[in-house]
C-alpha atoms as one frame of an Amber mdcrd trajectory, in Angstrom:
protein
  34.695 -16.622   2.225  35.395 -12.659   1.176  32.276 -12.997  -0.947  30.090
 -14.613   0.983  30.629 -11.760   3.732  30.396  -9.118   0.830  27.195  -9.997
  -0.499  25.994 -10.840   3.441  27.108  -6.839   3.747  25.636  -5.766   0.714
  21.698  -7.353   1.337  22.497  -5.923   5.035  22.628  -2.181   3.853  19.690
  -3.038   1.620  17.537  -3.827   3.559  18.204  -1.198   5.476  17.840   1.238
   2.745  14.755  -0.224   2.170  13.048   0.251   5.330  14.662   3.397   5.844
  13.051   4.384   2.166   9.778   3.361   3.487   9.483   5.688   5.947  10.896
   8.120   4.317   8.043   8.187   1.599   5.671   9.962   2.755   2.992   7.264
   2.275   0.116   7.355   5.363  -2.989   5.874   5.505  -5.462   8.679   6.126
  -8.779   8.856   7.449 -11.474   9.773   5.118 -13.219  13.007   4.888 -16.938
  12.309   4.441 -17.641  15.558   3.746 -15.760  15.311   0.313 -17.740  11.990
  -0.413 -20.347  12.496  -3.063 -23.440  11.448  -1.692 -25.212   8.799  -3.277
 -27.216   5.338  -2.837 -25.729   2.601  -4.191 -29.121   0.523  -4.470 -30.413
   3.537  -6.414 -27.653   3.406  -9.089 -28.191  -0.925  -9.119 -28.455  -2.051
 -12.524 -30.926  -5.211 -12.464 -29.131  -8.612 -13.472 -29.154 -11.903 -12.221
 -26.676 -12.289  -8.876 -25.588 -15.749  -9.130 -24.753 -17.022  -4.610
């Protein structure tokens, strides 16, 4: 029974280390800036093949 309440302790604080890890990281997602987007058309820089539907 000691165990089973050691390891339910032990995936307790990891989780919580995980999630308070993940928050922690610095990881955002951010917005793009279109003005640092090279400008170009896609249909201009097509290569011709056959597009199978």
């Amino acid at each position: 029974m000691f165990i089973i309440i050691l390891l339910a302790a032990l995936a307790l604080v990891g989780l919580v280390a995980t999630f308070v890890e993940i928050r922690r990281d610095g990881f955002r997602p951010v917005a793009t800036d279109w003005t640092r987007v090279a400008e170009h058309d896609t249909l201009q820089n097509a290569e011709s093949t056959i597009a199978y539907r």
